[in-house]
N, C-alpha and C positions, 0 to 999 in steps of 0.2 A: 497569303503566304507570310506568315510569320516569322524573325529569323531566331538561329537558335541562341540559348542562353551559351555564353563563356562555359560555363561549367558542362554544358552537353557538347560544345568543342572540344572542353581540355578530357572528357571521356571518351570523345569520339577517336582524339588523337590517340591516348594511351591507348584504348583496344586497339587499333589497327597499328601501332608499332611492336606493339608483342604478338599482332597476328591473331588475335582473338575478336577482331570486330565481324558481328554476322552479316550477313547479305540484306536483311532486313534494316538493319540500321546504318548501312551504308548507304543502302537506297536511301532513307528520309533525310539522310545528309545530302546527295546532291539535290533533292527534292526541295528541304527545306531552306536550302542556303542561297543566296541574291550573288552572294562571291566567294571564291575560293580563299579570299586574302587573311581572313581569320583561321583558317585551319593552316595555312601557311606560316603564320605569326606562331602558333602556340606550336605546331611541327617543329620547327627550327629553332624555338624556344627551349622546344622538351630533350632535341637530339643535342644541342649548346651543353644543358644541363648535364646530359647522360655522358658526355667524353669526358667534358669536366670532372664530372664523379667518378670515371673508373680510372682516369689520370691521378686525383689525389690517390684513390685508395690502392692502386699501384706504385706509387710513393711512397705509401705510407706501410705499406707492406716492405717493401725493400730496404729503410730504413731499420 
């Protein structure tokens, strides 16, 4: 069992927060992974980033 690269993380996360991850690659993610703890890290990473971003550009609109 190999673990996955970051970047098959940080794709696995965006598909499945837009709702676009298939059933197929969701399997190989529990399959492939030893721990939940890096999908967690870039999940809360990416949802951090995304309020942040729609907070400025709501700002930034209103302004």
């Amino acid at each position: 069992m190999s673990s996955p690269s970051w970047t098959q993380i940080l794709k696995s996360v965006l598909a499945s927060a837009f709702g676009v991850q298939s059933a197929k690659n969701r399997q190989q993610d529990f399959e492939n992974s030893a721990s939940v703890l890096p999908y967690l890290v870039v999940g809360v990473f990416f949802v951090a980033l995304f309020v942040f971003g729609l907070v400025f550009l709501v700002n930034w609109l209103v302004k």
